[in-house]
N, C-alpha and C positions, 0 to 999 in steps of 0.2 A: 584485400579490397572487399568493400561491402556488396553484398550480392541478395538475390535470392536463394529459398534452398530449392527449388525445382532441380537445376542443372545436374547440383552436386550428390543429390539424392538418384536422380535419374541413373549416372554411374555409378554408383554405390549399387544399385541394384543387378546395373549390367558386369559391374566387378566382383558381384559375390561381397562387398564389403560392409561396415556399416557406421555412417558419420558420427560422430559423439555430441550431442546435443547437453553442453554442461550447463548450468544454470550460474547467475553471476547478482552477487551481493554487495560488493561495493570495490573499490577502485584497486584494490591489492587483488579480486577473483578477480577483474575481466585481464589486468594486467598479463597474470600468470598466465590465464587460459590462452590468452591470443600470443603470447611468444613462446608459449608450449608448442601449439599449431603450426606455429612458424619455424620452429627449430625442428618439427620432426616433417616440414612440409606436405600439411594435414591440413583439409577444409575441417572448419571445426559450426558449431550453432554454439551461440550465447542466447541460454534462454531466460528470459527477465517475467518472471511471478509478477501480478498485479500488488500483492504482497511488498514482494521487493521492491519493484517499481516507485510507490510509495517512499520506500524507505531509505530509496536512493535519492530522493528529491525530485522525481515524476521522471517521467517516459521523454521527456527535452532534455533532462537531464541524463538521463541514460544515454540517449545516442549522440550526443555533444561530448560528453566522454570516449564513446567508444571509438567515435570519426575522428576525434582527435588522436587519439592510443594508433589508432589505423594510418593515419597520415606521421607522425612524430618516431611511431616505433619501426617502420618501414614495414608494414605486415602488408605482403602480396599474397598470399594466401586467399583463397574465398573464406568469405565471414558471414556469416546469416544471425540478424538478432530476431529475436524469435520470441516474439508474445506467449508467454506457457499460460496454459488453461485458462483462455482469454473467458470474458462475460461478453456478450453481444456490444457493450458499452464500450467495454475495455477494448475491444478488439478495434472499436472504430477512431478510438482516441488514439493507439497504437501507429495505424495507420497514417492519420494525420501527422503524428510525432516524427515518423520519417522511417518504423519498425520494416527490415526489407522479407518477415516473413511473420506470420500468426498462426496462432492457435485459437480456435471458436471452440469450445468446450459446449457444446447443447445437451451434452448426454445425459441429463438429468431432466431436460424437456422429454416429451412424448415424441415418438419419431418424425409426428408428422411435423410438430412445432419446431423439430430441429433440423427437419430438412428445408423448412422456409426459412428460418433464421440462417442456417448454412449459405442458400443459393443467394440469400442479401448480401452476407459477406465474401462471397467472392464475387459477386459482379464488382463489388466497391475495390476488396484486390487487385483483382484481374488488371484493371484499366490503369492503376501502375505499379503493374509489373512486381505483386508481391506475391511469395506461393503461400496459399492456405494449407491445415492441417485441422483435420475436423476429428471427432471422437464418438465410438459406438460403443456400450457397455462402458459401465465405470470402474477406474484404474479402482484395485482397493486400495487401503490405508486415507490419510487423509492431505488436498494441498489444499492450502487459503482457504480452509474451513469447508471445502469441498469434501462429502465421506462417502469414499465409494467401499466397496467389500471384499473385492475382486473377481468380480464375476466375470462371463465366459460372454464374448458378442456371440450376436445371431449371425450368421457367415451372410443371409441375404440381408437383412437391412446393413451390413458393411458393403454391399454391392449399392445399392439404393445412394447410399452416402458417398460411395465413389464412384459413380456414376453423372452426380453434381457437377463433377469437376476440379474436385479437389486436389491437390497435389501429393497428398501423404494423407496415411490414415493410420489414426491411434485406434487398435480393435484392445479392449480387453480379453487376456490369456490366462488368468488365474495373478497376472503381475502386482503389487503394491507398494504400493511410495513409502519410504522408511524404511524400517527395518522388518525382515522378515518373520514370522510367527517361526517357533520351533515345529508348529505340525504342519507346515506349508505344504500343498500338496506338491508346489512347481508347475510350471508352465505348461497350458494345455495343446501339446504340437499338432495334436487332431483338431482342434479348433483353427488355429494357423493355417494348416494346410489347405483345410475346405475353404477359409477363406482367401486366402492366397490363388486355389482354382478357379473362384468367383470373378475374382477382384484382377488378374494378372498380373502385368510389370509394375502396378499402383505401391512406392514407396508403403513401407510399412513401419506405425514407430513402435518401439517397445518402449513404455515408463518404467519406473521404478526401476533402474538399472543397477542400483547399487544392491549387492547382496546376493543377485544370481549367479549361478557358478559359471564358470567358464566352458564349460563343455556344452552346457543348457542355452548360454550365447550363439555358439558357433553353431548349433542345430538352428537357434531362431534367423539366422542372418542369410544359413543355405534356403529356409524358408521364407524368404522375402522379406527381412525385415532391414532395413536401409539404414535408420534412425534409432539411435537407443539415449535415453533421457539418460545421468547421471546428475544429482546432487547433493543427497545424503553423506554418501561415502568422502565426499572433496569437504564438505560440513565436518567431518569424525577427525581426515587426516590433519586438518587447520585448527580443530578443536586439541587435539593428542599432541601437537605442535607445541601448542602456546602453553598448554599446561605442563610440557617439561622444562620449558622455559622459563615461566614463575617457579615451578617446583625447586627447581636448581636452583631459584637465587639472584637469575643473569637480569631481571629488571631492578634488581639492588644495586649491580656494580656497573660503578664510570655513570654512564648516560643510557645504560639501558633499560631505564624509564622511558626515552623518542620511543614513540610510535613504529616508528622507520627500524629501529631493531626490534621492539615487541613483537612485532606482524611479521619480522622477516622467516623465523621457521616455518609458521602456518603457511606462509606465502610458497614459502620453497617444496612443503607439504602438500600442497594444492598440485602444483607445478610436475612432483612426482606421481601424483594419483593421476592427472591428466594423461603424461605419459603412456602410462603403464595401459590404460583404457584403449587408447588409440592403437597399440600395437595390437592388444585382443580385437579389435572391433576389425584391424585390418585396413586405419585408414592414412597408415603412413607413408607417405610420398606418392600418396595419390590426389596430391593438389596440383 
């Protein structure tokens, strides 16, 4: 069922767990993602790029699919779609589309620019019933031509931004979207902490989810973080799919040219990397 993420983030935090926020491309990703969730009885976030959005045929199209996938596939599960690294535009357009949670990406504004931009879009949330997610320091690597570094937030203006009213908050921790540099330093838990002190039971998201280890996970989530982005890694497993699937030959024989078998490894490739996610993150049969 389509929900906000307030609720299911709120227990996440009080379970020590953390929801998986996948990001979704076109009708074979929301497909997978949402009967992954459903089979492992997992709230999951479908997160839609302005990027993707576009490329899905806009943000009506998006949720016309997804409501429909929700209604047809029997997914009782909570579902949050979720505006990634929204633009003040994006996020209002989102809104309107019917999105039951956003992202306001300001963190390339000046703090003060981004805390009135913030406090606009959540009065406009607020009043129905959609949770925000706002961002202090920029994730590095690069999304939608967005280029952050990876640097470290200021622990008090994460307090300033969550104090707004926000329902989740993306701090930079050294995290990057992509693939990780070979001299990465890893996640800054000292920075987490103080702000975690700051900030209290305020959901926490982590980006760039794909490529951290799993031990460096399980310390970010006892430190408040509720929320962890994955979409790279579900991109590799669907890319690694298809291409053993041409390599081998199998779109030469019979009819495996359809679509409907081309896409089905990747698709099942998705479905396993979903998986595997939700068990680390600890958010299975916690729907």
């Amino acid at each position: 069922m389509l929900v906000s993420a307030t609720q299911m983030l709120k227990d996440a935090v009080a379970g020590q767990y953390a929801v998986g926020q996948f990001n979704i491309n076109n009708l074979e990703w929301t497909k997978a993602i949402l009967l992954t969730a459903q089979e492992n009885n997992s709230p999951v976030i479908l997160g839609v790029s302005e990027g993707a959005g576009k490329y899905m045929g806009g943000y009506k199209t998006v949720m016309g699919m997804v409501n429909g996938m929700i209604e047809e596939l029997n997914i009782t599960v909570p579902v949050a779609v979720h505006l990634d690294h929204g633009s003040f535009e994006g996020a209002k357009k989102c809104i309107e589309a019917g999105f039951s949670s956003i992202m306001f990406d300001g963190s390339h504004y000046s703090i003060e620019e981004n805390v009135e931009k913030t406090k606009e879009i959540i009065a406009i949330a607020n009043a129905k019933g959609i949770s925000v997610e706002a961002e202090v320091g920029s994730i590095g690597g690069e999304e939608d031509g967005v280029i952050g570094a990876g640097e470290n937030a200021d622990p008090a203006e994460c307090k300033l931004i969550a104090d707004l009213g926000v329902d989740m908050l993306a701090a930079g921790i050294g995290n990057i979207h992509g693939k990780y540099p070979e001299n990465w330093a890893g996640l800054n838990f000292e920075t987490l902490a103080n702000i975690k002190a700051l900030t209290g039971d305020m959901p926490l998201v982590l980006h760039g989810g794909t490529g951290i280890p799993a031990d460096m996970i399980k310390k970010a989530i006892s430190l408040g973080v509720a929320k962890i982005n994955v979409n790279t890694e579900c991109q590799w497993s669907f890319q690694a799919a298809t291409r053993k699937y041409i390599e081998a030959g199998k779109d030469l024989e019979g009819k495996g040219f359809d679509p409907r078998k081309l896409l089905a490894p990747g698709y099942e490739a998705i479905k396993a990397t979903v998986k595997e996610k939700m068990e680390l993150f600890g958010s299975v049969n916690k729907a």
